[in-house]
N, C-alpha and C positions, 0 to 999 in steps of 0.2 A: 499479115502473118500472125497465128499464133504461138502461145511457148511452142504446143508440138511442134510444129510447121521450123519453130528455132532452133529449137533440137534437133530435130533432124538435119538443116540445114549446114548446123555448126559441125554434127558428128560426120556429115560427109566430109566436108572442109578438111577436118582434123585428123580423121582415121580413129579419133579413139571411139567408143561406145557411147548409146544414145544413155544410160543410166549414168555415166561418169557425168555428162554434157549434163544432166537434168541435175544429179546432185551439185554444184557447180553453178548451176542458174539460182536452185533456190539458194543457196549462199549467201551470191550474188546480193540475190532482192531482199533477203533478211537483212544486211549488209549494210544496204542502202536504206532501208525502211528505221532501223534500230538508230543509223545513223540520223537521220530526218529527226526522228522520234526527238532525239539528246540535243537538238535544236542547231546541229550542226549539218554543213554542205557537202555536196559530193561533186567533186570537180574532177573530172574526165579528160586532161587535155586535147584537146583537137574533137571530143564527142560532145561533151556538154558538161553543165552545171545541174543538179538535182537541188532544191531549196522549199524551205517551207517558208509560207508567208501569211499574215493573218488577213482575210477578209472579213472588211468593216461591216459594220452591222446596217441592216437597209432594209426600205418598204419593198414591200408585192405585194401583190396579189395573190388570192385562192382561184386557181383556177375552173372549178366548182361553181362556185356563189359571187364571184368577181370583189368578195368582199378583202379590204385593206387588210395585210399582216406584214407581222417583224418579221425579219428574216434575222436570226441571230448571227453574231460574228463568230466563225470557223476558220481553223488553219487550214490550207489547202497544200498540196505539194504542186510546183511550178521546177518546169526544165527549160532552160534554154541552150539551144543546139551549139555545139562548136565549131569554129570554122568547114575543120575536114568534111563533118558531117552536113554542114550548109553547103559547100562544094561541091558534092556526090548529089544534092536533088537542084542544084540550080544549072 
């Protein structure tokens, strides 16, 4: 599913408009992201946990020239699901 595909989804659900649902989403993920950003969680009860974590720094490869490189350390953003939502796909 995409946003659209969500948006639509939701504004059936809901009855209200697909523009209400869309402003609303991007909120949402500002919300979430600005959150992340200030190094802080978003806990969803029963949906999940939204978090950022730093991954360490480590070799590779170029996949090109097979030749050794760094891969520098980055924050990545990591979710783990909540019960309810672990419930619903098991």
């Amino acid at each position: 599913m995409n946003k659209k595909e969500m948006i639509n989804a939701i504004a059936c659900r809901t009855g209200k408009s697909k523009e209400d649902i869309k402003r609303i989403l991007d909120v949402f993920m500002d919300t979430v992201g600005d959150t992340l950003a200030d190094g802080d969680r978003v806990r969803l009860t029963g949906f999940g946990t939204f978090s950022v974590s730093t991954r360490a720094e480590r070799k590779g490869r170029n996949p090109q020239t097979g030749e050794p490189i760094t891969i520098k350390k980055r924050k990545v953003v990591r979710f783990k699901a909540g019960s309810d939502l672990s419930g619903k796909v098991n």
